[in-house]
Structures are given as structure tokens and as C-alpha cells.
C-alpha positions as CSV (number, residue, x, y, z in Angstrom):
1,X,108.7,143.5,46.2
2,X,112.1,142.3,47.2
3,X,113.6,139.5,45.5
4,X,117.0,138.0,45.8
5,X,120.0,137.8,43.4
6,X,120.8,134.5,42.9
7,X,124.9,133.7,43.3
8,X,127.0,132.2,39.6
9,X,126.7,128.6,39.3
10,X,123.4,127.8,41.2
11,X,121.5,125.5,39.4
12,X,118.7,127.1,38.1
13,X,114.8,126.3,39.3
14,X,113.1,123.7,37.7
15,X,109.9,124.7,36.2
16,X,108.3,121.9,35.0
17,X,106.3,120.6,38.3
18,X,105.2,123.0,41.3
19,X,103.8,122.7,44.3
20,X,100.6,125.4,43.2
21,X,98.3,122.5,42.1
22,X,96.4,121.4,45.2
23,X,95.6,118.2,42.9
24,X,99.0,117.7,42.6
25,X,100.2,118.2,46.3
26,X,98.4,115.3,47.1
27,X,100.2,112.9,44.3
28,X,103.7,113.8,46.3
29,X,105.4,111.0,47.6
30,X,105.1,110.2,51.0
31,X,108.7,110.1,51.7
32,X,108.5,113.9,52.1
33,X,110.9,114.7,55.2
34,X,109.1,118.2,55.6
35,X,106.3,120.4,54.0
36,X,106.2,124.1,53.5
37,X,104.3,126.9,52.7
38,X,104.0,130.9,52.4
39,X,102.3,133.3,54.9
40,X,101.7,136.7,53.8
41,X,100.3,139.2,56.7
42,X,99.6,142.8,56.0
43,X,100.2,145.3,59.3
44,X,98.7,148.5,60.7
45,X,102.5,149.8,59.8
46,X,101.9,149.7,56.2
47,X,104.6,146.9,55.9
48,X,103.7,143.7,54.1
49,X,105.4,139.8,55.4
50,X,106.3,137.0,53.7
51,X,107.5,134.1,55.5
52,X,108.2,130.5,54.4
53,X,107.5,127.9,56.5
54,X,109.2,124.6,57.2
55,X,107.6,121.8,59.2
56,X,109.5,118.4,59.4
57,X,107.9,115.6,59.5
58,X,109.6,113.9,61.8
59,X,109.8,116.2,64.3
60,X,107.3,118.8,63.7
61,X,108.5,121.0,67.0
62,X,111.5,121.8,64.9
63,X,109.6,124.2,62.5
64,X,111.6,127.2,61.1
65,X,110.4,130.3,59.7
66,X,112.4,132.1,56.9
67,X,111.7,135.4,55.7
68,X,110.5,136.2,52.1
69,X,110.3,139.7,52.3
70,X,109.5,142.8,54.2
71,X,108.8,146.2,52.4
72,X,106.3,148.8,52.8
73,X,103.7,148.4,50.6
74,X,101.3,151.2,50.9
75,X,100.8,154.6,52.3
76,X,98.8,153.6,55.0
77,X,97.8,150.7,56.6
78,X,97.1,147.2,55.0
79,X,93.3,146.3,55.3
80,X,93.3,143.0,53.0
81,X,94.9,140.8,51.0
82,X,94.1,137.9,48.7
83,X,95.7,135.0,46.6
84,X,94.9,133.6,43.4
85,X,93.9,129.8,43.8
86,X,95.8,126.9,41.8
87,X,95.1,126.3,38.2
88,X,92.9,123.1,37.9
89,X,94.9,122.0,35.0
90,X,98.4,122.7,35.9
91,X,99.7,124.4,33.1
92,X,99.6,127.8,34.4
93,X,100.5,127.0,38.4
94,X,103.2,129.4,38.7
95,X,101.8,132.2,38.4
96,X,99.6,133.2,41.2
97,X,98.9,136.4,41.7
98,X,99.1,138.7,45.3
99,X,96.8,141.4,45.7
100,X,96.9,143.8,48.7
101,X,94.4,147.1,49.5
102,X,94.7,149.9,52.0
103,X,92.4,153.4,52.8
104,X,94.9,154.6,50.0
105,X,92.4,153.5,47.5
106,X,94.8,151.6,45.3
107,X,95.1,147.5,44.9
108,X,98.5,146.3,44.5
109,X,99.6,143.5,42.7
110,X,102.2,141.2,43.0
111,X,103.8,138.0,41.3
112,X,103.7,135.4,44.5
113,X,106.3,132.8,42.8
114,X,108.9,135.6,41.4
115,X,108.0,138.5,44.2
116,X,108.3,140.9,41.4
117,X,105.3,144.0,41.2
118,X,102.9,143.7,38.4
119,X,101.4,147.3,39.3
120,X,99.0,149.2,40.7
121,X,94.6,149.3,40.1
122,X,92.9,152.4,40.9
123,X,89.2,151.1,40.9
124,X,87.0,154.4,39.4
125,X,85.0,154.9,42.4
126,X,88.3,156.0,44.4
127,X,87.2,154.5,47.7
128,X,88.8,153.0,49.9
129,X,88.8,149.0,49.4
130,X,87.2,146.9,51.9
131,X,87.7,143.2,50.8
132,X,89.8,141.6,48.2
133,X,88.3,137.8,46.7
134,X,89.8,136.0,43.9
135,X,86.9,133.9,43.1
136,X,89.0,132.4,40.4
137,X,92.2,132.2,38.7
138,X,91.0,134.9,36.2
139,X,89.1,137.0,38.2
140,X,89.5,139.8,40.9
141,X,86.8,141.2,42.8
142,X,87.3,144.3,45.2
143,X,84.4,146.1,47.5
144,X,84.7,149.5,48.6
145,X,83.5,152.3,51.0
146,X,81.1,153.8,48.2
147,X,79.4,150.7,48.2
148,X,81.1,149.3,44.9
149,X,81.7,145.8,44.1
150,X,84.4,145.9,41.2
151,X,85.1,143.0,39.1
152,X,88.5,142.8,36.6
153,X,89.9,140.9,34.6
154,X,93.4,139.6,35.6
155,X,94.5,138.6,31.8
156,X,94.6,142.3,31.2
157,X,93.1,144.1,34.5
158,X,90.3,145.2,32.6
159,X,87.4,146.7,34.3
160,X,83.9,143.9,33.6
161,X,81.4,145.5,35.3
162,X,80.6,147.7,38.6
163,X,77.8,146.8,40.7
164,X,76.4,149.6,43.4
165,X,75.2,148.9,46.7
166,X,72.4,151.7,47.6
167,X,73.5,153.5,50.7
168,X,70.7,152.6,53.1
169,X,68.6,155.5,54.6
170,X,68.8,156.8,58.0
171,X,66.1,156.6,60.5
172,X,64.9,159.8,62.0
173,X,67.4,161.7,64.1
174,X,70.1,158.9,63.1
175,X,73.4,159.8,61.6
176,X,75.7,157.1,59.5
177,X,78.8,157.4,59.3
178,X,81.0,155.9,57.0
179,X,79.4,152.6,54.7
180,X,80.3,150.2,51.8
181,X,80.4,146.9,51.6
182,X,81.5,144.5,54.4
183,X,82.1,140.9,52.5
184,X,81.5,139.2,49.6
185,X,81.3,135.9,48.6
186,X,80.8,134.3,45.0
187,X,78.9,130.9,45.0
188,X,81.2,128.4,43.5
189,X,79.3,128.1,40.1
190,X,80.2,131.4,39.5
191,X,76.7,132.5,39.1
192,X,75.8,134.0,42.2
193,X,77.2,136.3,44.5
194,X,76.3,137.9,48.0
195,X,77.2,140.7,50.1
196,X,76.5,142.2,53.4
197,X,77.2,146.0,54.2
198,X,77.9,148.7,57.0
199,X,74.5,150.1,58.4
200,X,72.6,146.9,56.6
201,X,70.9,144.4,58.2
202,X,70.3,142.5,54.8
203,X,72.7,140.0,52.6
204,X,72.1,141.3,49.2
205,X,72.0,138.4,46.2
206,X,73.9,139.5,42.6
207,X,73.3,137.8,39.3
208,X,77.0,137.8,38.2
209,X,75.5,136.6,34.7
210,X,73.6,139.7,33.9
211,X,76.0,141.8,37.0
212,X,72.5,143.0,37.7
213,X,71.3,142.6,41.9
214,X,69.1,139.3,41.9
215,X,67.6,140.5,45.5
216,X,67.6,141.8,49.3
217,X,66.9,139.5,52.2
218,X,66.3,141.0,55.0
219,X,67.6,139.6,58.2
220,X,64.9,138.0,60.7
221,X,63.9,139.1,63.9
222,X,64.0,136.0,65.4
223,X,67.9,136.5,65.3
224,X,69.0,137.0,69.2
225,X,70.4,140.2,69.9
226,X,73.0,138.1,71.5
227,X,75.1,136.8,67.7
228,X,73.8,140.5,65.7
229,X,75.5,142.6,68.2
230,X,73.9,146.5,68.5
231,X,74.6,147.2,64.9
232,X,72.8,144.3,63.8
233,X,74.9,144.3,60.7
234,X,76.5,141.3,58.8
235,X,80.1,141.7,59.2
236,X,81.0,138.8,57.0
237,X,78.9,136.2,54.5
238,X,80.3,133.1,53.3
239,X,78.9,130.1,51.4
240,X,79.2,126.8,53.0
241,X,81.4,124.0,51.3
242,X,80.1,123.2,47.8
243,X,77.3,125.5,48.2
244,X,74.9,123.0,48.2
245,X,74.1,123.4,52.2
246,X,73.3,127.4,51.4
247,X,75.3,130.0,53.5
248,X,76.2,131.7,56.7
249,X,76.6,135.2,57.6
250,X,79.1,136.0,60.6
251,X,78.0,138.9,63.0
252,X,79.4,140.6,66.0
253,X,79.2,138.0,68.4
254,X,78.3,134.8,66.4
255,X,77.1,132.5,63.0
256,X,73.7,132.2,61.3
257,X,72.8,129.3,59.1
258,X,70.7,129.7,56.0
259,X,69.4,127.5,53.7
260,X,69.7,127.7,50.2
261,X,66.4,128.7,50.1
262,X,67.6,131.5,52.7
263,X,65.8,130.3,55.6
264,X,67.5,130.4,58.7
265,X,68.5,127.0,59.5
266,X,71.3,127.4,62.3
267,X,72.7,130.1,64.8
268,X,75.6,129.4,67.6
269,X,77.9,131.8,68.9
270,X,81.6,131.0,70.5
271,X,81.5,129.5,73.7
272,X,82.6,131.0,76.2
273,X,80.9,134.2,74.4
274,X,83.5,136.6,72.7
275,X,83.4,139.4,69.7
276,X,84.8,136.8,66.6
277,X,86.2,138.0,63.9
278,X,86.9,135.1,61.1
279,X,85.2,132.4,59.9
280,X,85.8,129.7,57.6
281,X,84.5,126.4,56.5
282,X,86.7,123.0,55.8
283,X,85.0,119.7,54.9
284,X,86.8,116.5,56.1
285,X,86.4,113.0,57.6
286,X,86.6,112.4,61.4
287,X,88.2,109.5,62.7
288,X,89.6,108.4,59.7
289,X,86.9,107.3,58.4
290,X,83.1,107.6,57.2
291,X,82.2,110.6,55.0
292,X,82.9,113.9,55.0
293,X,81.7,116.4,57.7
294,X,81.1,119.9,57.7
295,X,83.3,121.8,60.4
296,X,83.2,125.8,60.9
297,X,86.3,127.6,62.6
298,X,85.8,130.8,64.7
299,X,88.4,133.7,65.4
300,X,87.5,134.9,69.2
301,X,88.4,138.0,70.6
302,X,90.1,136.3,73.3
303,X,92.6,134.6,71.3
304,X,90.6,131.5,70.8
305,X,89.9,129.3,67.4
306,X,86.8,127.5,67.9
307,X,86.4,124.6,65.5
308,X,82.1,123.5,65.4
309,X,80.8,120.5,63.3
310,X,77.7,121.6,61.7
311,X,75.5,118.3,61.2
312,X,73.3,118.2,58.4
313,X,69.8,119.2,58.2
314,X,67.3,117.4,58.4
315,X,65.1,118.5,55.4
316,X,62.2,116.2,56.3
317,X,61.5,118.6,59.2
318,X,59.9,122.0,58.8
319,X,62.3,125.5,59.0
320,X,61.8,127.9,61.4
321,X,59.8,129.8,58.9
322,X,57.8,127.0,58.0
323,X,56.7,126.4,61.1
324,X,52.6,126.1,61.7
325,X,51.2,129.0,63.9
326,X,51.2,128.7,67.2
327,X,53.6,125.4,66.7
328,X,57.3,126.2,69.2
329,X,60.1,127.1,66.4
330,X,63.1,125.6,66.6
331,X,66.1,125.4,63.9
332,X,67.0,122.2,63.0
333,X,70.9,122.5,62.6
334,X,72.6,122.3,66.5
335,X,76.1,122.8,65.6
336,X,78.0,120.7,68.3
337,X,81.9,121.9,69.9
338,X,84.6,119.9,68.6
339,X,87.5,121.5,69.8
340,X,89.4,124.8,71.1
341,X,92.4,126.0,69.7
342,X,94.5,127.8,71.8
343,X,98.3,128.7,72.2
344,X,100.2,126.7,75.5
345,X,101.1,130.5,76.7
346,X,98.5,132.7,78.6
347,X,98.0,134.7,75.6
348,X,94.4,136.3,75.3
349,X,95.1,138.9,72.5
350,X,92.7,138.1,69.8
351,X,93.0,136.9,66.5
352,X,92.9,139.0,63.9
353,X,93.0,136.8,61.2
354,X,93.3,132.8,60.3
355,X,94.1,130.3,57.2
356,X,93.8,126.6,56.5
357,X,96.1,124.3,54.4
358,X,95.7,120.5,53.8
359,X,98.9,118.7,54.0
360,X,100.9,117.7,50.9
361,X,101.6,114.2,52.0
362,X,99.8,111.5,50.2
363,X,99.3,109.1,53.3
364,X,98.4,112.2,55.8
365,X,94.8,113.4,53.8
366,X,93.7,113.8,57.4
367,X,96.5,116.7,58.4
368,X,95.9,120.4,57.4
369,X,97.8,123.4,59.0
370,X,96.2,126.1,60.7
371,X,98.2,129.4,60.7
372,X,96.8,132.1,63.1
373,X,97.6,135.9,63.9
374,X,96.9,137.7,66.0
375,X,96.7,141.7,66.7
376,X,100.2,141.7,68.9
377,X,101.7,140.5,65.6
378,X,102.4,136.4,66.5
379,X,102.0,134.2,63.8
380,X,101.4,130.4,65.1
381,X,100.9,127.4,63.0
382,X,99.3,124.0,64.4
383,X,98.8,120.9,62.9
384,X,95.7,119.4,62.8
385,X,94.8,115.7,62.4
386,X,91.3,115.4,62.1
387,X,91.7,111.3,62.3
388,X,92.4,112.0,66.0
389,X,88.8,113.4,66.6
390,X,86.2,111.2,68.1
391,X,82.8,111.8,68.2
392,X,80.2,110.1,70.5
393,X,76.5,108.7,69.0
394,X,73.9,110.7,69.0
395,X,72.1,109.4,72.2
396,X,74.9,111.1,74.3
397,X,73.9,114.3,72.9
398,X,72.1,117.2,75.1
399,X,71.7,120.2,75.4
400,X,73.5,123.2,77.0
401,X,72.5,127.0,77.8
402,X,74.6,130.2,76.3
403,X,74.1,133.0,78.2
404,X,72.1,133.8,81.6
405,X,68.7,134.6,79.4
406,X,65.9,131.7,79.5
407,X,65.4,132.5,76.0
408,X,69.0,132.4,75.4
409,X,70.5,130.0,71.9
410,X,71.8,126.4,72.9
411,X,74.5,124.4,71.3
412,X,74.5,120.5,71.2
413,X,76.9,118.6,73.7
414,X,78.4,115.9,72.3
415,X,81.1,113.1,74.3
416,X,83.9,114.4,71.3
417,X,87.3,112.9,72.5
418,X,90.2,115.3,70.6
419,X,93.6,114.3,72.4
420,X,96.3,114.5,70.1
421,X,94.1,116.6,67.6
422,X,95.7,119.8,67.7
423,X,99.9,120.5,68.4
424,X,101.2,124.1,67.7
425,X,104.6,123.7,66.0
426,X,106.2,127.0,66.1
427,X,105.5,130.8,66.5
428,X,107.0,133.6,64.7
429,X,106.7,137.1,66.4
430,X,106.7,139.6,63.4
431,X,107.0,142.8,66.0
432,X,103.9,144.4,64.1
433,X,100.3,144.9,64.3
434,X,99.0,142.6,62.3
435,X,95.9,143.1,60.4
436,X,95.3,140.6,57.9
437,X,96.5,137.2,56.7
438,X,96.5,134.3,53.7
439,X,98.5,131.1,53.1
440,X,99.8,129.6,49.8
441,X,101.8,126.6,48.9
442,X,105.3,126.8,48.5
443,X,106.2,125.4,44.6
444,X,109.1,123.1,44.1
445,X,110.8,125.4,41.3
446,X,110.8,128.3,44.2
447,X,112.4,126.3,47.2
448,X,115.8,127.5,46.1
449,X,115.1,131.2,45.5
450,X,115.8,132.3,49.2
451,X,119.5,130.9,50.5
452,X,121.9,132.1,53.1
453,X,124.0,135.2,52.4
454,X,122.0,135.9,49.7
455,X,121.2,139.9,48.8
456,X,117.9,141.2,49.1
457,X,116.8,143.6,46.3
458,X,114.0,145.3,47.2
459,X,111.7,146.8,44.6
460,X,110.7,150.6,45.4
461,X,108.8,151.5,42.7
462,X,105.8,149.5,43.6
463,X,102.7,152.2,42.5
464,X,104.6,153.5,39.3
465,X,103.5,150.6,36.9
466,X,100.4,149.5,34.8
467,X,98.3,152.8,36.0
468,X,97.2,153.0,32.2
469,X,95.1,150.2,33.2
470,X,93.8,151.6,35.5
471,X,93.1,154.8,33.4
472,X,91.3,152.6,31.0
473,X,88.9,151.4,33.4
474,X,87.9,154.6,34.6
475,X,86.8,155.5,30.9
476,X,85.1,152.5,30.9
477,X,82.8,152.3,34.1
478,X,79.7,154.1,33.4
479,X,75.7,153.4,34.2
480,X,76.0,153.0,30.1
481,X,78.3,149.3,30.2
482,X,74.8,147.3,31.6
483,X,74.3,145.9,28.1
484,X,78.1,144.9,28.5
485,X,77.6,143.4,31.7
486,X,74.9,140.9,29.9
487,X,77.3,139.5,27.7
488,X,80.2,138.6,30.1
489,X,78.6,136.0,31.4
490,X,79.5,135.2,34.8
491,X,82.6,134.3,36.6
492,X,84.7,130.8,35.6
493,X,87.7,129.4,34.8
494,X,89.8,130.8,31.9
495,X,86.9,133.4,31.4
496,X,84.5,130.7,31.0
497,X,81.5,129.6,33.0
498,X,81.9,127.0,35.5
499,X,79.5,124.2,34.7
């Protein structure tokens, strides 16, 4: 990765506080005159971006966007990407950890702070990757086309276990082509994991303590036609903030709820209807005050982020499977529309991919930045202040028909007053198909690294190191590791379990 020769007599960086720990972002002083962070976006071209952003407080339309670096990372297209998160205790911030996949079948690793290549993984089922997740700071988990879930170790990149998705079997006369695994997400504990795959219209449940599956659940019936799509297929599964509220699975055309008891509390798809292509939860409190709400953002084909407030269920009422026969079911989440994110320009190209970061300011808890691209290769980042959003009682609320069917879903309408809520503060056109996209703060000791007239070095010999790990793990993947698997315990902190 490239990385810049510093001129004789710069100061060097300080290394003693950085920007890494989200629990320290928020003890910065509120005379900040501007906040910044990274974006990283992989492209169709093979090429991977960094930028740095700057957005001044004062006058936010004045954002700049510098570049990082630009160097082709793979031999084919980048699928996905992924960033270690912050250490919790600060001692270890710095060194976060970029990983990036393509149908090349090898992971890529990268030092985020010094841009510097840490080498290459070859998982041992030599498929191509489909997702990258860091679920924590010492643990990478890739999915693959075979229907592999991988998990390593990032002190060493050791291989802990491989878990196999069964490829599901074809109906008569039916032909599937291609597989593996969609998503996966791993329940904050550590504990749990779940997946959805190609040509599956189940979320599978692992026991990441045993790395043994836990169980299938099959996807109900009730589920329109209008959110699954033909294939029917979850394209992406994600647990809810905290967990505690169970998960949701993100299909063609919209969102289903479930319980943690993996009932199906909630379905909604994007209004107007549209193809959506990323979601992502964010907890925060409206208006400035009150507690926490739970909000859902939605990537539209049409170039649309849709942001939803999920209420909470009512758990006193019976689930749609609980229902008595003969007894009208209903779900008893109605997510209701909060706002639509959209560019000033008449830009319909869909999004490919989206992030959220709060802000580092200590007095703006209610700011976070949304950074969006989108498949003609425009990154735009808008701030968000969530204190601006108003939401009207509950007596105002009614409800409103999706779709021309009688039978079609509904979404609660709420009076929601958002002026001021969302501003877009600057675009950057990158002149690539962009395919995939993450965010990460910038740290303090790494604000003076890129500088005018400095020389970009760029590092070619990205796939020639640490291969011998990979080697390793190859030797040790085999169907004879499961009494292994029952002694690693899980996925936590420092290889430890979460509590």
C-alpha cells in the first residue's frame, strides 16, 4: 500500500493518544475546529481508495477530500472489505487492521494507520470470498462460494476452525448455479453466529463455542413475495443493536424482523418500492432527548437511503406465530419513515454501499456522518443530527398501503418533522465503479503522515508476504480439528469470551 516519505525535520507523530478509541473520541474537546475520518472503497477495476476527510465545523460546506492512496490491489475485482473495530482499552488503538477479498480467492491485509501490507491469506477451501466481518479486534471471519465460513486468528492468522454450509439440493428439473454463503453476522456475546446463503431460504444459527451449527430456520410463508424477491433468498442478516431485540434479514426488495426467539416480528420494504442493497442499524435519541431509539437505514436502487425507526415490541401481545386459529395475524412491530436521504442533484444511480460514524465532538453526541457510494463511483458524506428529528404521538399515527395488492404490507405514518436533519457536505467523484465501502476514524498521531509535495511510495509486492501462514492453515483444516474447535471457545476480546 502506498505510503509517503516523510521530509528531514518534520516533527515526528505523536503516539501516545489516537483518535481509534470510539470511547475516547467522545472525551475530545469541544473546541475542535474540524473532524476527520478515512473512507476506503474497493472498485470493479481492481483498485482500492483511501481518502481522508475533513469537515469544519464551522462551515461544514467547506469539506475537503485528500487522498490516502490508490493502488491495485487484486487481480480482479474488489468484492469486500472490512476494518478492525477500536480496542476497548486503548492500549493497542493503532493498529487496526484492513482486510480486502476478490474472486481471486486471496484476503489481503493491510496496516490502516501505517498503510504498510501485512500479507496475504489463502483460506483452504480456495473459493472465492464472499464477506469479510471482524467481529472483534482479534478475530477475522471470511465466507466463501464453497459454502465456508473461516475463522482466524489475527495475532498470528492462524486458522480456528471451518464451519460448512451444506449445498442445498435442487428441486426436480432445477439447476443451481453458483452458491456459498451470502452474510454473516456474529451476535455481540460472541456466542452466536448466523448466516444466510445463495439458493437458501433459511438463516442458519452456529454455536461459535463448540464451531458446531446450532440450527436451520426456515423462512415463513407468510413472508410477501413482494420483500423475498423470486429467489426468496436472504441476501444479508444482521443482529439488531445489542442483540437483545433478535435480528433481521435483508432480502431483495425489503427487511424482516425476528425475535430472538426467531419469530417474525416486523417486515417493511423501501418506500417508494426499489431493489435495496444495504442495511444497517444505529441506536440514538431523537430530539435531543428521551431514550434511545432504534433506527434502520436502507440502500435503494434508486439512489435513496431510507432511514425507519423501528418501535419496540410489544411483548404483551401475541406474535404472528402465536396467534389463535382462526384469530387475523398481524406483526406487532410497524416500522414508521423518518426520513429520505438523497443527493440535491437528480442522481438515481443506486447505492452500492453505505457507513455511519458518530461525531467526535463532546457537545454534538447527536451528529454522526453518513458516507454513501454509489455504483458511478460518487462518494457523498452528510451530516446527520438526529436532535433535529421530531416525532409526532402516537394518536397521529395510521396506516398506509405499499403496493397495488389488498393484501399488500403497510408501514406506520407518523407527523415526523426532519428540517435541518440531514445536509450533504461534499462529494468526491472517484472516476470508478465502486463496489464496496467502510469508514474509520482518523487518529491524531496520523494527521501529519499525508502533506503537500510529499512522495508517494507505493508498495507492489502486496501477495508476496506471510503465505506460510497461509500454508499452515491449509495443514490444519481438516473434518479431524472438531475436538479443537470445542476448546477455543467462542469469539471475544483478546481471545477471550465476552461476558
Amino acid at each position: 500500500m502506498g505510503q509517503k516519505r516523510k521530509r528531514e525535520g518534520d516533527a515526528p507523530s505523536a503516539t501516545s493518544t489516537t483518535a481509534d478509541n470510539l470511547s475516547k473520541l467522545s472525551l475530545k474537546p469541544s473546541t475542535a475546529t474540524a473532524t476527520s475520518f478515512q473512507i476506503v472503497a474497493g472498485s470493479y477495476d481492481r483498485v482500492l481508495h483511501g481518502l481522508r476527510v475533513t469537515i469544519p465545523s464551522a462551515d461544514p460546506s467547506a469539506t475537503t477530500f485528500t487522498p490516502l492512496f490508490l493502488f491495485t490491489a487484486h487481480a480482479s475485482s474488489i468484492r469486500c472489505l472490512a476494518v478492525s473495530p477500536p480496542s476497548s482499552d486503548g492500549n493497542s488503538s493503532s493498529k487496526r487492521i484492513l482486510a480486502t477479498s476478490s474472486p481471486d480467492t486471496k484476503i489481503n491485509l493491510y496496516h490502516l494507520h501505517t498503510r504498510t501490507n501485512l500479507g496475504t491469506l489463502a483460506p483452504p477451501s480456495a473459493s472465492p470470498t464472499t464477506s469479510l466481518v471482524f467481529p472483534s479486534k482479534s478475530t477475522l471471519i471470511s465466507t466463501d462460494e464453497a459454502g465456508y465460513i473461516h475463522i482466524f486468528k489475527t495475532r498470528d492468522w492462524s486458522l480456528l476452525s471451518s464451519l460448512h454450509c451444506p449445498a442445498p439440493k435442487p428441486k426436480p428439473g432445477q439447476i443451481l448455479s453458483g452458491g456459498g454463503v451470502n452474510s454473516i453476522a456474529v451476535h455481540p456475546s460472541g456466542k452466536l453466529a448466523l448466516s444466510v446463503s445463495r439458493h437458501e431460504k433459511a438463516v442458519r444459527m452456529w454455536n461459535l463455542m463448540t464451531g458446531r451449527k446450532a440450527g436451520v430456520l426456515l423462512f415463513p410463508k407468510s413472508i410477501p413475495r413482494l420483500i423475498t424477491g423470486v429467489s426468496g433468498e436472504g441476501i444479508k442478516v444482521i443482529w439488531r443493536p445489542g442483540g437483545k431485540e433478535g435480528y433481521a434479514v435483508m432480502f431483495e426488495r425489503g427487511v424482516v424482523l425476528f425475535g430472538v426467539d426467531s419469530v417474525v416480528r416486523g417486515s417493511f420494504t423501501a418506500t417508494p418500492v426499489s431493489k435495496v442493497h444495504q442495511i444497517k442499524f444505529l441506536e440514538v435519541v431523537l430530539g435531543g432527548e428521551g431514550e434511545e431509539q432504534e433506527l434502520c437505514f436502507l440502500a435503494t436502487e434508486d439512489g435513496r437511503v431510507v432511514v425507519y425507526l423501528i418501535p419496540k415490541s410489544d411483548d404483551s401481545k401475541p406474535s404472528s406465530e402465536e396467534k389463535t386459529e382462526g384469530e387475523e395475524k398481524t406483526e406487532d412491530i410497524k416500522p414508521i419513515l423518518l426520513a429520505t436521504i438523497t443527493p440535491s442533484s437528480s442522481d438515481k444511480t443506486r447505492i452500492k454501499d453505505f457507513d455511519i460514524l458518530p461525531s467526535p465532538i463532546a457537545d454534538q453526541k447527536s451528529k454522526y456522518f453518513l458516507t454513501t457510494a454509489n455504483s458511478e463511483g460518487i462518494i457523498r458524506v452528510y451530516s446527520l443530527d438526529f436532535a433535529q428529528v421530531k416525532v409526532g404521538g402516537e394518536g397521529q399515527a395510521k396506516k398506509a398501503k405499499i403496493g397495488e395488492k389488498e393484501d399488500a404490507e403497510t408501514e406506520v405514518v407518523v407527523d415526523v418533522k426532519t428540517d435541518g436533519f440531514s445536509v450533504m457536505t461534499g462529494e468526491y467523484d472517484t472516476n470508478r465503479r465502486i463496489t464496496c465501502l467502510t469508514t474509520a476514524e482518523v487518529e491524531d498521531s496520523a494527521a501529519g503522515i499525508v502533506k503537500d509535495g510529499d512522495e508517494e511510495i507505493e508498495d507492489e509486492d502486496d501477495d508476496s508476504d506471510s503465505n506460510s501462514d497461509s500454508e499452515e492453515d491449509e495443514e490444519e483444516d481438516g473434518e479431524g480439528d472438531e475436538e479443537e474447535d470445542e476448546e477455543w471457545g467462542g469469539i471475544g476480546e483478546d481471545d477471550s469470551m465476552a461476558k
